[in-house]
C-alpha positions in Angstrom: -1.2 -6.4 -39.9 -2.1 -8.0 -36.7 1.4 -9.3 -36.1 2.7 -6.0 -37.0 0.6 -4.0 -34.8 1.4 -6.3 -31.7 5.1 -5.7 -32.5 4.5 -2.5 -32.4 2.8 -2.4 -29.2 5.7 -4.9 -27.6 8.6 -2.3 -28.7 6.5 1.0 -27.2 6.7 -1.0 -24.2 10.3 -1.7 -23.4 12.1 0.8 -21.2 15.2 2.1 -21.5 17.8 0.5 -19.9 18.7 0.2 -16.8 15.2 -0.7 -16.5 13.5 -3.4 -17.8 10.4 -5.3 -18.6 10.2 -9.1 -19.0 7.6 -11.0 -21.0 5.0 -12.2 -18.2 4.3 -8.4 -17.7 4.5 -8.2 -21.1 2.1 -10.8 -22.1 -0.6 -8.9 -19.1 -0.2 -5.7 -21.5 -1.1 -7.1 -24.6 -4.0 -9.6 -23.0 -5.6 -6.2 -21.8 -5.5 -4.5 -25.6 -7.1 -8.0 -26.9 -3.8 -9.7 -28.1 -3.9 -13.4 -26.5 -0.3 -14.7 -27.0 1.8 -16.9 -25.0 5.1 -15.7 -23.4 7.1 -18.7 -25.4 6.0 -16.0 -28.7 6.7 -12.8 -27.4 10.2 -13.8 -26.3 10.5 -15.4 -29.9 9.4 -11.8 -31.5 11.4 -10.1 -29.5 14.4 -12.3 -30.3 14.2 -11.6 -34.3 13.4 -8.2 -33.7 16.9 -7.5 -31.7 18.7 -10.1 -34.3 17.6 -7.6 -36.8 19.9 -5.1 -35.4 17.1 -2.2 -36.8 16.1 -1.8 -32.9 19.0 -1.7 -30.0 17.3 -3.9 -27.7 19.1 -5.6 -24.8 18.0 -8.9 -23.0 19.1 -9.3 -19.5 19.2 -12.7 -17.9 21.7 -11.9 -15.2 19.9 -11.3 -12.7 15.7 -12.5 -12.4 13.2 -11.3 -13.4 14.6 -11.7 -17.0 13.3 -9.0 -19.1 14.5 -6.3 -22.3 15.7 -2.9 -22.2 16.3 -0.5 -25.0 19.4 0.5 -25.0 20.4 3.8 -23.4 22.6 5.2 -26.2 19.9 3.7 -28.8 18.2 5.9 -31.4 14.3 6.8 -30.4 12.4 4.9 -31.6 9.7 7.2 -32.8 7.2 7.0 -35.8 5.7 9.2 -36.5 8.3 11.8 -35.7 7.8 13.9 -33.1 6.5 17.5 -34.3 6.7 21.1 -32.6 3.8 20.9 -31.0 3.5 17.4 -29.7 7.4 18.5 -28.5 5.7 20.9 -26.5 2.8 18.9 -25.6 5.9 16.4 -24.0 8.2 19.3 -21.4 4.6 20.6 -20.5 3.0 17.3 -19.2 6.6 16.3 -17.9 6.5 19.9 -15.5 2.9 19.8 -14.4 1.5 16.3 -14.9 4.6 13.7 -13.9 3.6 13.5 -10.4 0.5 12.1 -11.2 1.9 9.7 -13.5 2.7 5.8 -12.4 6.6 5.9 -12.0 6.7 3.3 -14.9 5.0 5.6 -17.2 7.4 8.2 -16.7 10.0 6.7 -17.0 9.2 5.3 -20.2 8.1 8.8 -21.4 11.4 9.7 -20.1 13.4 9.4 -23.5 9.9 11.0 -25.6 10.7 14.0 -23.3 14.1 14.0 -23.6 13.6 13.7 -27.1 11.0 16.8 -26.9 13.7 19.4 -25.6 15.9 18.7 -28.9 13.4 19.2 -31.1 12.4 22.5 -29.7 15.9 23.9 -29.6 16.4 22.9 -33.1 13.4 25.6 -34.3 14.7 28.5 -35.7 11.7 30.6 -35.0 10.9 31.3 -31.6 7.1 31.1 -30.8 7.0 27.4 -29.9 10.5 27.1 -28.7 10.2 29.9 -26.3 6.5 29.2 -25.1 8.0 26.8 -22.1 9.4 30.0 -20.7 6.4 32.5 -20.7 3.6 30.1 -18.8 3.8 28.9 -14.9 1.3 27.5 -12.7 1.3 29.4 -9.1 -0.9 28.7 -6.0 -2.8 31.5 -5.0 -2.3 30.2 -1.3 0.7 30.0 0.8 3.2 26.5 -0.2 4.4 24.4 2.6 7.4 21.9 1.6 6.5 18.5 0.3 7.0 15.7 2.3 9.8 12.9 1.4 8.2 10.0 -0.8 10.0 6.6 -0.7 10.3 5.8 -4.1 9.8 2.4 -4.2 6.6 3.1 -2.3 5.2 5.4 -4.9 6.1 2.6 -7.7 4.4 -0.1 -5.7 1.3 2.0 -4.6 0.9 3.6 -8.4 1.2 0.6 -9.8 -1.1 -1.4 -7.8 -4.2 1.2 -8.7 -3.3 1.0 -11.8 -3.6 -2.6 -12.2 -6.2 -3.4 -9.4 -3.9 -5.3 -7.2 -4.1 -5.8 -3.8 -1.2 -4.2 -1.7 0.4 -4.7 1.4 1.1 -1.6 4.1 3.5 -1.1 6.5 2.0 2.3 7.7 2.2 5.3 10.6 -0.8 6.6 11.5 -0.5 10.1 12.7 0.2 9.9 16.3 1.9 6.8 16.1 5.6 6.0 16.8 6.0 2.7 14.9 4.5 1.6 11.8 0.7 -1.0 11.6 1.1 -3.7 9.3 -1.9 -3.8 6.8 -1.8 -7.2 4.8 -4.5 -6.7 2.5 -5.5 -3.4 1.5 -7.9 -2.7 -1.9 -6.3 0.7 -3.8 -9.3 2.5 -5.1 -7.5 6.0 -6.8 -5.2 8.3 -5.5 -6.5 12.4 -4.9 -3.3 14.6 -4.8 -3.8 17.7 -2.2 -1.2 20.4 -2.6 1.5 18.5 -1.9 0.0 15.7 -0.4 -1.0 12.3 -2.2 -3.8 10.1 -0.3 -4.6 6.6 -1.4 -8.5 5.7 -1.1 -9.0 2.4 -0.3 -10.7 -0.4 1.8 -8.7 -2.8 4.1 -9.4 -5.9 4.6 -13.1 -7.1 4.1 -14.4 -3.9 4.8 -16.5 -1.8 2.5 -15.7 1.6 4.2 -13.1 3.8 2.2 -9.9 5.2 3.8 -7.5 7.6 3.3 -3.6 6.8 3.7 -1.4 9.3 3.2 2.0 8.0 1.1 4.3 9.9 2.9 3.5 8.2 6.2 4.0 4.6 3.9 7.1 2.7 5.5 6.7 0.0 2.7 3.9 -1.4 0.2 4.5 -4.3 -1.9 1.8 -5.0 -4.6 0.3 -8.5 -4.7 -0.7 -10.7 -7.4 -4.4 -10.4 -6.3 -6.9 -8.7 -7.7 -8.1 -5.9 -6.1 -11.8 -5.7 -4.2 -13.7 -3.1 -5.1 -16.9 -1.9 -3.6 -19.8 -1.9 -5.7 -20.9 1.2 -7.6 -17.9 2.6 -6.3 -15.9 5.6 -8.8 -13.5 8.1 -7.4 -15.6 11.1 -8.6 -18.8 9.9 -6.6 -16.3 9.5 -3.2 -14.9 13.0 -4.3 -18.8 14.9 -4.9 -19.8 13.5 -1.4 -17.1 16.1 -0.2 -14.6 13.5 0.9 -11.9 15.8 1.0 -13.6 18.9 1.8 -14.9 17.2 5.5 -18.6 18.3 5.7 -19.2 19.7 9.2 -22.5 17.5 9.3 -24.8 20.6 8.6 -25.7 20.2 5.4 -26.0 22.9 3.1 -26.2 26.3 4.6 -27.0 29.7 2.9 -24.2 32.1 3.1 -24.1 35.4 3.7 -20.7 37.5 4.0 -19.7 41.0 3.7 -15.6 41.2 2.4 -13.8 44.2 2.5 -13.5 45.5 -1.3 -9.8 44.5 -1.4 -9.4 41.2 0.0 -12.3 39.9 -2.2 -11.8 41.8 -5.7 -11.0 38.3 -7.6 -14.3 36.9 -6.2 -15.7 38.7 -9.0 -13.3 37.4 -11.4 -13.9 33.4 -10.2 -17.3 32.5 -9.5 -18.0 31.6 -5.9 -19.6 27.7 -5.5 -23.6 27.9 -5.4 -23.2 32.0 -5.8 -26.8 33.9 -5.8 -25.5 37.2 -4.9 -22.4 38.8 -5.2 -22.5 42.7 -5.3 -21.1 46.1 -3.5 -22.3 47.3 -0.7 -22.7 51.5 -0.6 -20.3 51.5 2.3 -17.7 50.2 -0.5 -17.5 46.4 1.1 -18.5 43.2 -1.1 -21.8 41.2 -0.6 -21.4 37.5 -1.1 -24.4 35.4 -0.8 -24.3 31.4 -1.3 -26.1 28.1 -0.9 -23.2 26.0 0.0 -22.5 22.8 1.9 -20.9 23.6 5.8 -17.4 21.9 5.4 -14.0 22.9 7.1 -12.6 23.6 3.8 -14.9 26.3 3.3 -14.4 28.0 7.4 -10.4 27.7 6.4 -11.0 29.5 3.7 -13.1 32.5 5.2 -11.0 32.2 7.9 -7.9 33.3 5.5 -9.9 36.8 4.7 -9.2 37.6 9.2 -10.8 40.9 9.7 -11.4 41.4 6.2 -14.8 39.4 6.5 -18.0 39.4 8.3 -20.0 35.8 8.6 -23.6 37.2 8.5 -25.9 34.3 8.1 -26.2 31.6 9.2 -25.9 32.2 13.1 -24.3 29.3 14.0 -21.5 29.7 11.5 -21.7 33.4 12.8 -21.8 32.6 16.6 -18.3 29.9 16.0 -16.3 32.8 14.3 -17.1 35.4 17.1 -16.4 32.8 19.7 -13.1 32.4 17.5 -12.2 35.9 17.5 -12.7 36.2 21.4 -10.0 33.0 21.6 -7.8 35.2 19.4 -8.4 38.6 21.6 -7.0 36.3 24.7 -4.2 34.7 23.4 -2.9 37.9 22.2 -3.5 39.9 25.1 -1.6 38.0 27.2 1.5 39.8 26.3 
């Protein structure tokens, strides 16, 4: 059963072709699922198994690394087979989740997806089938274009966090003409922001984590080192020390806003971080009161309400939006 399970595992992990994987990799995958078996074996298998003619499986040795393929007219290989539901499971996770997948892992979903689409169009009835076309994700705020990813950036970078290698950066910091050469940089996670994607990580010897933007990645080539990784580090703990949200330094501050009716109507349908008070005013405005930590993320956001909110409390946060509103009264009085 053993045996048969490891086969199992080796098949699910051959792409199709033109990709392909060869058996070091190979032997790395099954080591980490507890299967210690030399390369000199897995080529063997993998041998029999094509000789079989049951599975179209391709070996390349024309060009290194050696490795197999599935062929790209092959049947799926695909047991249990793939119900409604999982079908739908599949185009889903394919339109809102394959950015945030490792470019290896998609494209070996790639035929499962593929795969996904027939099934659905093969129902007669109409519930399942049709559900792809009656749900959509939209951003409540305004969408600026995505930038250009190199593509064999994203595979090296994706890959790297995923295996805890060390990587190597050619990268342009903002401001900067050419590209710094980073020779050993530690992957930690990646955050996606709208349409951005950052890599947290440490360079060098350094215990300090950074944010690189991919975008800005000239090149990165994963090495065969293990990554560094600070101690009692996790990507949550970075994230819930508001990272990403850039704390002003101030702490937490209590809140205290008055919105006009309008502009804040689906505050009451989506509760506001650290809310205490939320409730309308007899002059027919909206009352918002809040323990929340002072972070730009949080003046952007009042700051998208313009004259359709009031900063009560604190004073300081009061005192920076009047000062903003004077700048604004200037610039657009001068024509």
């Amino acid at each position: 059963m053993d045996k048969l399970h490891r086969q199992w595992l080796m098949l699910t992990q051959i792409p199709v072709s033109p990709r392909k994987i060869d058996c070091a990799t190979m032997e790395e995958h099954l080591r980490e699922v507890g299967y210690q078996v030399s390369r000199r074996t897995i080529q063997r298998d993998l041998m029999k198994l094509a000789a079989s003619k049951v599975f179209p499986l391709i070996y390349d040795d024309n060009s290194t690394p050696y490795g197999w393929s599935w062929a790209r007219d092959g049947a799926l290989f695909n047991i249990p087979s793939m119900g409604p539901h999982t079908a739908l499971t599949f185009l889903l996770g394919e339109r809102y989740l394959a950015g945030m997948l490792p470019p290896s892992t998609r494209a070996s979903l790639r035929p499962y997806v593929e795969n996904a689409g027939k099934v659905l169009d093969k129902l007669s009835g109409t519930e399942l089938r049709t559900w792809p076309k009656k749900v959509r994700v939209t951003p409540r705020n305004f969408q600026l274009q995505p930038p250009e990813f190199r593509e064999d950036v994203l595979e090296a970078v994706f890959e790297a966090v995923l295996r805890e290698r060390k990587l190597a950066l050619r990268y342009r910091r903002r401001g900067d003409n050419t590209p710094r050469e980073y020779p050993e940089v530690n992957p930690l996670g990646l955050v996606f922001v709208d349409n951005l994607i950052y890599l947290v990580c440490t360079v060098g010897n350094h215990d300090t984590p950074l944010q690189f933007l991919l975008h800005r990645m000239e090149e990165a080539t994963m090495l065969p080192v293990g990554a560094t990784i600070p101690a009692g580090f996790t990507l949550k703990g970075y994230l819930d020390k508001g990272e990403f949200s850039y704390p002003t330094g101030e702490g937490t501050i209590r809140l205290k806003a008055l919105f006009d009716r309008e502009e804040a109507v689906y505050l009451f349908e989506t509760r506001f971080p650290g809310e205490i008070k939320l409730e309308e005013t007899s002059d027919g405005m909206v009352l918002l009161e809040a323990e929340v930590e002072d972070s730009y993320q949080l003046r952007r956001w009042l700051m998208g309400f313009g004259d359709g909110v009031e900063i009560l409390e604190p004073q300081a946060l009061r005192d920076d939006f009047r000062e903003m509103a004077a700048n604004l009264r200037r610039i657009y009085k001068r024509r």
